[in-house]
N, C-alpha and C positions, 0 to 999 in steps of 0.2 A: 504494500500500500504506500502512494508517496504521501512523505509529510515532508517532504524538503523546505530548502529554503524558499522565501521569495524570488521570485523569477517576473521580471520588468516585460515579458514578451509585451512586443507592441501591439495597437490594439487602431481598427479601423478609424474608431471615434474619437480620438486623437488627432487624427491627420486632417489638416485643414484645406486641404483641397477635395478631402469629401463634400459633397453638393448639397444641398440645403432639401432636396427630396430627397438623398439615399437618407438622409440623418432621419428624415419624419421616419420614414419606413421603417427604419429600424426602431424608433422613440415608441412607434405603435407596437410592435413585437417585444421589444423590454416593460414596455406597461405592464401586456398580457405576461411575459413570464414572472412579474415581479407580483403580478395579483392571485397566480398560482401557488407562488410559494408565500402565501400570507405573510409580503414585506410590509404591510402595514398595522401588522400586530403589536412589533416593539413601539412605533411612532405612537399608536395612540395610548396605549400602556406609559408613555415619556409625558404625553400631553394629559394625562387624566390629572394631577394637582391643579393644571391651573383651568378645571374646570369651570371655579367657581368665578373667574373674573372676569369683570366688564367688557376688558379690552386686552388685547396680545399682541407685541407685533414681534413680528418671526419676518427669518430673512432663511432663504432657502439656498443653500451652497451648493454651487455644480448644478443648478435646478433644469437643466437638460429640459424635456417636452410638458413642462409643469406638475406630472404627475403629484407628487408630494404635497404642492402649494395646494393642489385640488382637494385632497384627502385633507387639510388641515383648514381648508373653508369651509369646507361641509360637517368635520368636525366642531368648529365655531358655531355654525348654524343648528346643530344638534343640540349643543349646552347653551345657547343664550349669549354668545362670546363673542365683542368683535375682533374681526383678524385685521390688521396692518398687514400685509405680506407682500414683501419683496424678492422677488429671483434672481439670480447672480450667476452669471456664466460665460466662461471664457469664450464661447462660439456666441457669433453673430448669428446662426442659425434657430438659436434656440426659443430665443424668444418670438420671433415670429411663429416655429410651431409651434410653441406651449399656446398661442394663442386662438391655432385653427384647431390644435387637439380639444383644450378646454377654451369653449368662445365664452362661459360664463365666469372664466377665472378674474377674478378681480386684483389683481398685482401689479405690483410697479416694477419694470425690467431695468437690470444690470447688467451693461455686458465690457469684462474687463475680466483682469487679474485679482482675486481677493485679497491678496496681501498689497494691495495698491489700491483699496477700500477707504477713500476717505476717513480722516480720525473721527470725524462727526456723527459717520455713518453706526448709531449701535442699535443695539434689539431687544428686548426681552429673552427673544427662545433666537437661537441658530442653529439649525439641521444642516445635516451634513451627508446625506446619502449619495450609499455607492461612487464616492468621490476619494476618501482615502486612497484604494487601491489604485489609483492614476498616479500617485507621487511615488518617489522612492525614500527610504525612511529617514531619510534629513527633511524633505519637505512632509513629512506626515509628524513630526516633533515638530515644525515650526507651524503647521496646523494649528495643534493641540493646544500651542501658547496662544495663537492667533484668537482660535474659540475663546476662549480661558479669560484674555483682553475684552473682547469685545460683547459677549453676550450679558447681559445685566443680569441674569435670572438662573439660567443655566442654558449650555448646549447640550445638543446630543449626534455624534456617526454613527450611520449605520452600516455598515460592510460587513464583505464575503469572509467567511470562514475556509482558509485553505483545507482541501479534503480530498482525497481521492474519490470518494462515494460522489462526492460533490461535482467535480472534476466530469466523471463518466455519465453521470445521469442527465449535465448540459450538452457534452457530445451528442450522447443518444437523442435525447428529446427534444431538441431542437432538429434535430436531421427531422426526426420520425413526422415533426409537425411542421416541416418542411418553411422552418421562417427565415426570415429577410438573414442573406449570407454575410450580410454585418454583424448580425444578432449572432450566427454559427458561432462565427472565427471569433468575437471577440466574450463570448460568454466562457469559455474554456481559458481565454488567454486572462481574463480577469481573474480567476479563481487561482491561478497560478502567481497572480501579483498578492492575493486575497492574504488574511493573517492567520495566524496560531496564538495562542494563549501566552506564549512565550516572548510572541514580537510584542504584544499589546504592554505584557509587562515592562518591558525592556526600554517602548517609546514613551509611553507616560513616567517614568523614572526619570528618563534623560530630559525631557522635555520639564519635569520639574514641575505638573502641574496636578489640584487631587483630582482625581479621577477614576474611574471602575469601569472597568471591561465585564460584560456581560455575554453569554453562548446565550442564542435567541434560535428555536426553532424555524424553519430547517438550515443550517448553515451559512447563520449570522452572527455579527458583533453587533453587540450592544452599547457603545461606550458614551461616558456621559459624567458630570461632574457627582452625580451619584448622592 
């Protein structure tokens, strides 16, 4: 079974001369596999404390085709809570599709570097999904401080659990359900960037911030100021 190291394989969604349609295509196939594997179980389980408040503003890292910002408007709208929510992402693509994916998403778009986030710009809550495993572990320590800085209330990453099980089951099931060959190649190549209990320990130590790592069913981190 591998448990190896981290491994940076490069990943389609990365490259910035992918086209603003392969990105949607793909953005619509990582929704669908991320609503499979209940990625929005840790989020709401993160967001249930601040059920009881008037108002939230959350800024969403890496916010790719909005998914996330969407879950935590509806969210909002379930407990009586207004959202603020802001997306943040390095592609100029992204915000235009979070826009035709969700037309009711109500957000304010970012599109830049996070660590080049204005000092003014802060939040309440800062999410951070499926965006660790795009850094290598200097930029995943200078994350961790970055969250740590800027969130008033708390943040929370969510990312991959490196696993073989993990590993084979996106080969497979992406082939068998025949999706967007972005989504193939780079579902497999993420889970090899993805963490183990041992990295998680290792970057919040060096990084110097408090912090907990949590294993989230099926084959997630849960980390967060805890």
């Amino acid at each position: 079974m591998w448990v190896g190291p981290r491994r940076m394989w490069p990943e389609r969604m990365d490259d910035p001369a992918e086209t603003e349609a392969a990105w949607e295509t793909a953005l619509r196939d990582l929704g669908r596999l991320n609503r499979w594997t209940f990625a929005d179980r840790p989020l709401h389980e993160f967001l249930e404390p601040f059920s009881g408040r008037r108002r939230v503003s959350v800024l969403d890292v890496g916010a790719g085709g909005g998914d996330v910002l969407a879950s935590v408007q509806a969210w909002g709208e379930r407990h009586g809570v207004t959202t603020e929510l802001a997306g943040l992402d390095l592609s100029p693509h992204a915000g235009p599709c979070a826009k035709r994916l969700h037309p009711d998403l109500r957000a304010r778009w970012i599109t830049g570097d996070v660590f080049e986030l204005p000092e003014e710009e802060r939040f309440d809550l800062v999410l951070c999904t499926l965006v660790a495993h795009h850094m290598p572990d200097a930029g995943v320590v200078r994350l961790l401080r970055w969250l740590d800085a800027r969130a008033e209330q708390d943040w929370l990453i969510l990312d991959l659990h490196r696993h073989a099980l993990s590993w084979a089951g996106l080969w497979l099931g992406t082939r068998l359900l025949r999706m967007d060959s972005m989504v193939i190649h780079d579902s497999t190549a993420s889970v090899g960037r993805g963490f183990r209990r041992g990295d998680w320990t290792r970057l919040i130590a060096e990084a110097g911030v408090p912090a907990r790592a949590r294993r989230r069913f099926p084959f997630r981190w849960a980390v967060s100021r805890g």
